[in-house]
C-alpha positions in Angstrom: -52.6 -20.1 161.1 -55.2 -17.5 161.0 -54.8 -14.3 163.5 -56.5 -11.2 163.9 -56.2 -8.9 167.0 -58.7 -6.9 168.4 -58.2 -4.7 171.6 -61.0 -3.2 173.9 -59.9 -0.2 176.0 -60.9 1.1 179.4 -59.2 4.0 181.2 -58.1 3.9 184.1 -56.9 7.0 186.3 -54.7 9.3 183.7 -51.2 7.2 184.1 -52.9 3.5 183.4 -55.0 1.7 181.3 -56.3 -1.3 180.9 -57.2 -2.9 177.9 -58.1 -7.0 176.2 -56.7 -7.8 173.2 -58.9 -10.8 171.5 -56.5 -13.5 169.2 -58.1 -15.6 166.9 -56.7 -19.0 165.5 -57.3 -22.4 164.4 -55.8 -25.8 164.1 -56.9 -28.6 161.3 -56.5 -32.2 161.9 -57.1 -34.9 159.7 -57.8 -39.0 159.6 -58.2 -41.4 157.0 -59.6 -44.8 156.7 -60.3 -47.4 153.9 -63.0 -49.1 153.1 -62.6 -52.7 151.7 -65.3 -54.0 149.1 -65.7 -57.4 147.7 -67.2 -59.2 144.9 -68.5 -56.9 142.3 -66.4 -54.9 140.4 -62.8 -53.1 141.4 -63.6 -49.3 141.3 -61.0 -47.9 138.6 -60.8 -44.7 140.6 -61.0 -44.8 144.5 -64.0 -42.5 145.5 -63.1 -40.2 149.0 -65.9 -39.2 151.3 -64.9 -36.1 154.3 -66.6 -34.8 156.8 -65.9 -31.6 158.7 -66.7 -30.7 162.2 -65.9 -27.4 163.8 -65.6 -27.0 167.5 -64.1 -23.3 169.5 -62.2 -22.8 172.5 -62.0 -19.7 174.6 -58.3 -19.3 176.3 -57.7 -16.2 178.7 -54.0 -15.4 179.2 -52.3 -13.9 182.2 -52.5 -10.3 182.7 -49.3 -8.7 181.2 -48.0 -5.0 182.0 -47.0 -2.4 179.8 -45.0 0.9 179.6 -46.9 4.0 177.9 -45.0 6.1 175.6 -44.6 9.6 175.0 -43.0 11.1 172.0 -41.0 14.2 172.4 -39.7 16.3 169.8 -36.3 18.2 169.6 -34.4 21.1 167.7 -33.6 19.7 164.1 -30.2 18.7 162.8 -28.6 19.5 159.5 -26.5 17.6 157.7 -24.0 18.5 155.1 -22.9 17.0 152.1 -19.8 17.5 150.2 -19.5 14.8 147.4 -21.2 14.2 145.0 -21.6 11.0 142.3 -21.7 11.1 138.7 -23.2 7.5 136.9 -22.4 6.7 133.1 -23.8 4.2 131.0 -21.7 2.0 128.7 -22.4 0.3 125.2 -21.4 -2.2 123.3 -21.9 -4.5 120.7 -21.6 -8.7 120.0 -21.7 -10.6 116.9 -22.4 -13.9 116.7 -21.5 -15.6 113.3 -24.7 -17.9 112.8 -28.1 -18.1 114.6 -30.9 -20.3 114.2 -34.7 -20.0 113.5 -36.7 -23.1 114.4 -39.7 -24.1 112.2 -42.4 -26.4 113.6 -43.7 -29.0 111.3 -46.5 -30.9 112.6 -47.0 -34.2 110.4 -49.7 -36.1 110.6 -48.7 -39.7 111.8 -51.9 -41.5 111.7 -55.8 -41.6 112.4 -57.6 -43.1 114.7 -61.1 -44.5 113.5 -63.7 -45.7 115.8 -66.9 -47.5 114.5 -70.6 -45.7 115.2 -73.4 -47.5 114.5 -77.3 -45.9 114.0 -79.7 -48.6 114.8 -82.5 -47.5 111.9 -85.2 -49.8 113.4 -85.3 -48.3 116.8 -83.3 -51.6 119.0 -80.8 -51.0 120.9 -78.7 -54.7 120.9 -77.2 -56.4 124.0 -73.5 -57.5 123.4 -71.8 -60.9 123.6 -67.9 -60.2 123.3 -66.0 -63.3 121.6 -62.2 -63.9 122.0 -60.1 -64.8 119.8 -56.4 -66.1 120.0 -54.2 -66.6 122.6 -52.7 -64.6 125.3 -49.3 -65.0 127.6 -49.7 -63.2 130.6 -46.4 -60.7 131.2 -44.5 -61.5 134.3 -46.1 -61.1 137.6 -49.5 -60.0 135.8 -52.9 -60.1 137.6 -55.3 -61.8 135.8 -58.0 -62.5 138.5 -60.4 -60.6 140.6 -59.1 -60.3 143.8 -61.0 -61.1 146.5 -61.1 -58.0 148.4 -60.1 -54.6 147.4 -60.4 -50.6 148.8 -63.6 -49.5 147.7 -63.5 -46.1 149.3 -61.7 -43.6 151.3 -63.6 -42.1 154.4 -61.8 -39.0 156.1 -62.8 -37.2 159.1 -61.2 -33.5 159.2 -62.0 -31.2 162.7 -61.2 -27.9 162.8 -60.6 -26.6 166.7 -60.9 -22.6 166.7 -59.2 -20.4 169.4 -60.2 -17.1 171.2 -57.3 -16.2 173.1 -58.1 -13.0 175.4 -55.1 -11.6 176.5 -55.3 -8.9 179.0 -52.9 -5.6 179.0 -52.2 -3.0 181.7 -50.5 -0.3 180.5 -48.7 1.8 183.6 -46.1 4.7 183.5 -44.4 6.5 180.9 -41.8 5.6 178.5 -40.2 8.8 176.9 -39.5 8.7 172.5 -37.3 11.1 171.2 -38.0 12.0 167.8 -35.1 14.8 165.9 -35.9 16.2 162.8 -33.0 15.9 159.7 -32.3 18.0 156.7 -29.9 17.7 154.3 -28.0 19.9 152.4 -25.9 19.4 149.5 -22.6 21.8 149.0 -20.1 19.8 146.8 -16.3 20.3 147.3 -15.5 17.1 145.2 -17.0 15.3 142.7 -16.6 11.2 141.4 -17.7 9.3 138.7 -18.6 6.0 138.7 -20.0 3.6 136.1 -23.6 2.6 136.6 -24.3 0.0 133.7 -23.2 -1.9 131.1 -25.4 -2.7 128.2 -24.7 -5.8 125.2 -26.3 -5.5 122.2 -26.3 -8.8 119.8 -26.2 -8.9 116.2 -26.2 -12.1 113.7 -24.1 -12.7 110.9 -26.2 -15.3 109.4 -29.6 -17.0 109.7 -30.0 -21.1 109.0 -33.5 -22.5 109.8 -33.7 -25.8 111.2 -37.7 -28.1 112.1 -38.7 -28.8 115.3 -41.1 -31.9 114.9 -44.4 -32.7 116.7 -46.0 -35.5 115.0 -49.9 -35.4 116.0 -52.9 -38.3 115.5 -56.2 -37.1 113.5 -59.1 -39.2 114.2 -62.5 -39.8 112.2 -65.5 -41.7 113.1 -67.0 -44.4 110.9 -71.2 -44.5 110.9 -72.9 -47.4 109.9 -76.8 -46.5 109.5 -78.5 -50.2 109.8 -81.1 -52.2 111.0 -80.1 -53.8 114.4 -80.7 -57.1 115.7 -81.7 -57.6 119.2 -78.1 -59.5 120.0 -74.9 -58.6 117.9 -71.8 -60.8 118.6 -68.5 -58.6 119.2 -65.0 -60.5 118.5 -62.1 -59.3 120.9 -58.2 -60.1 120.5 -56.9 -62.5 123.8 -54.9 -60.4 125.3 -58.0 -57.4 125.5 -60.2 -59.9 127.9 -61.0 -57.9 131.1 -58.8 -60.3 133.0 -55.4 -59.8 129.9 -56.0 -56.1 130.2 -52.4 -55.4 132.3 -53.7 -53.6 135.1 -51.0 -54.7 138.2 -48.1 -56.4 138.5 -47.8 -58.6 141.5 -49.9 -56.6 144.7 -49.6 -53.3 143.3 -51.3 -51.7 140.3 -49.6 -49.1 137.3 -48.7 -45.8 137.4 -46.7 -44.5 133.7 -43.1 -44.7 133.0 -41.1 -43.6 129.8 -42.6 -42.6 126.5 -40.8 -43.3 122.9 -39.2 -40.0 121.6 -41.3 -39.4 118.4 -44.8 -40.5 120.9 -48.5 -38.9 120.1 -51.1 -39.8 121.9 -54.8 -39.1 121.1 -58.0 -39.5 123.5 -61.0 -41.6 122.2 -63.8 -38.9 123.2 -66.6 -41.8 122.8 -67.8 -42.8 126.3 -67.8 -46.6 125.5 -64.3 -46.5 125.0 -63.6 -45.9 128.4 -64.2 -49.4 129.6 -60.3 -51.2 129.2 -61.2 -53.9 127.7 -63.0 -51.7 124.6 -60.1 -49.3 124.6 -57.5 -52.5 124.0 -59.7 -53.4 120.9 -59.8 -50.4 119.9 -56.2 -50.1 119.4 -55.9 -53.1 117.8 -58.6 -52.3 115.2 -56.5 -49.1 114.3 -53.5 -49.8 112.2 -49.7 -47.9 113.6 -51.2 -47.8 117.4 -48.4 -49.3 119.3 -50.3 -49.6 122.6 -52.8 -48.5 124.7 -53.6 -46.9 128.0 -57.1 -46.5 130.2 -58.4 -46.2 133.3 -58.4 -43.8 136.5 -60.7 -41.3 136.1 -61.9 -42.4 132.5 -60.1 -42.5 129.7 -58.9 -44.3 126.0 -55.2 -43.1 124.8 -54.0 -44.3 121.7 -50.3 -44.6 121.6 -48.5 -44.2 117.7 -44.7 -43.6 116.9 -43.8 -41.6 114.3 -41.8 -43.1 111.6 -38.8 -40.7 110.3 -39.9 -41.2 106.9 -43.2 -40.7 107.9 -46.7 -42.6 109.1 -46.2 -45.1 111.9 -43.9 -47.2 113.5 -44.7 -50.4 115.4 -41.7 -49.8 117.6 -41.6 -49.3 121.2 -43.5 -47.3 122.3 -43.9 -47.0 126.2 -43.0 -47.9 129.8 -44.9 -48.6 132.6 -44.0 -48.9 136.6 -45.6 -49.9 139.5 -46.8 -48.0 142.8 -47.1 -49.1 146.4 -50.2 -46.9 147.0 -51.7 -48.3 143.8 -53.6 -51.2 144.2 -54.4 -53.2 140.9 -57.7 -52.0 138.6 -57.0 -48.7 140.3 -54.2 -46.9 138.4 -53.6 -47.2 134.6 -55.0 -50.0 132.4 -52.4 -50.5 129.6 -51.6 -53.0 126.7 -49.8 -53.5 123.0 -51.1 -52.9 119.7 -48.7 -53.4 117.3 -45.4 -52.4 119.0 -44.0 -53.2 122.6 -44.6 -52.1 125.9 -42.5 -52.7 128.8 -42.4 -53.1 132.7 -39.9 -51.3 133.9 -40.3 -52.1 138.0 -41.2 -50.0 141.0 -40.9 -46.0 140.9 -39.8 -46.4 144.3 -43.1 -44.8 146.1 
């Protein structure tokens, strides 16, 4: 709530006045709808229009009397006083036997390649996309376009504004008195008191123990060639647009729980964005236990870190569904190497 106050003044005789004071606020409301598409293609992020419109309202109040004041001043009073307070500090010292100095080490668990390829001749190829293998859907999967989805959120927001005038007589007089104090200090007894206590730590020994962030360094692997107006691209099964886990059941994925030794690393290449590419992508790269894509446009490469180093084709991440989420609109995800699990609602 925004207020400001303004007052306009007009006298009135010499024992009343009359004045306007001017309040100023606002109240927002809000409403949202959702636009269902269908055919075409789901939307991986839901766009949101708003519009704003701005209306005003004047509001006069009922007139409201007031007292004047006057402030009188008096003889001054002196007071006296006749202890006075001593602080003290104290110190002292702890020792601890052993403390610890944490290292980071910062291995490098894997990198991530992506191909680029420099058409020489000038072409820039169209793309047939080949699958190979088989693919078992998970339970409750969707694996077909559905036939309508939200395809955008619409929200109207008005803003009412208020000019409340509220009118003020002021009549009479309301008498203030205002006496002066001084103080004087004349001791008789005298107390001491302790004010604060200080600890200062000391360390018998030092031992040094790692902290250990495994990260993902990636490269990028240029071919310089002569293109053909058609190149044929081969896809695992389970990375078809349709295998790509993108909702389970009516709702679509939000993330769960990551693996303890995780790193993740985000494909900068705009390509990459698309699922389905992503998927391959993390096949193609040895250690990457999974993958996950989507939203507002992204690849992430999922690798565990092995404790005697490089990857692990464990486990590697959990993902949940979302009531609000509907499927294609939240997180793309699938395996590499290792496992990735359902792990149900989140409860929203």
């Amino acid at each position: 709530m925004l207020s400001l106050f303004v007052s306009t003044i007009a006298i009135c005789g010499t024992l009343a006045q009359a004045s306007t004071g001017t309040e100023y606020s606002f109240k927002t409301e809000s409403q949202c709808s959702t636009v269902w598409g269908t055919g075409g293609t789901v939307p991986k992020s839901l766009p949101t229009s708003t519009t704003i419109s701005t209306v005003s309202s004047i509001l006069t109040g009922k007139e409201v009397t007031v007292p004047s004041t006057s402030k009188v001043t008096v003889d001054a009073v002196t007071t006296t006083v006749l202890t006075q307070t001593f602080l003290t500090w104290s110190i002292s010292t702890i020792t601890v036997p052993t403390t610890t100095l944490w290292n980071t080490a910062q291995p490098t668990v894997a990198t991530a390649t992506w191909p680029s390829t420099v058409c020489t001749n000038g072409i820039t190829p169209s793309t047939v996309t080949e699958y190979r293998g088989s693919y078992d859907p998970v339970s409750g999967q969707v694996t077909t376009a559905p036939a309508s989805y939200p395809s955008q959120v619409i929200c109207k927001t008005g803003v009412t504004w208020f000019t409340s005038l509220i009118p003020t007589t002021t009549s009479g007089v309301t008498t203030v008195t205002f006496t002066p104090t001084s103080t004087v200090t004349a001791p008789t007894t005298t107390v001491t008191k302790a004010a604060a206590y200080y600890t200062f730590t000391t360390y018998g020994t030092t031992v040094t123990s790692t902290i250990t962030s495994y990260h993902v360094a990636t490269s990028i692997a240029t071919t310089s060639t002569g293109c053909e107006a058609t190149t044929t691209t081969t896809f695992a099964a389970k990375c078809a647009p349709t295998n790509v886990i993108s909702g389970i059941g009516e709702f679509g994925l939000v993330s769960g729980e990551y693996a303890k030794n995780i790193s993740v690393i985000y494909i900068p290449e705009e390509k990459y964005e698309e699922p389905a590419a992503c998927c391959q992508l993390c096949q193609d790269n040895e250690g990457c236990v999974g993958m996950m894509a989507g939203i507002s446009g992204f690849c992430g490469l999922y690798y565990v870190g092995a404790p005697s180093g490089g990857p692990a084709c464990d486990f590697g991440f959990t993902y949940q569904t979302q009531s609000n989420v509907f499927p294609g609109q939240g997180l793309w995800v699938q395996s590499g190497c290792g496992e990735i699990e359902y792990s149900g609602s989140d409860g929203v």
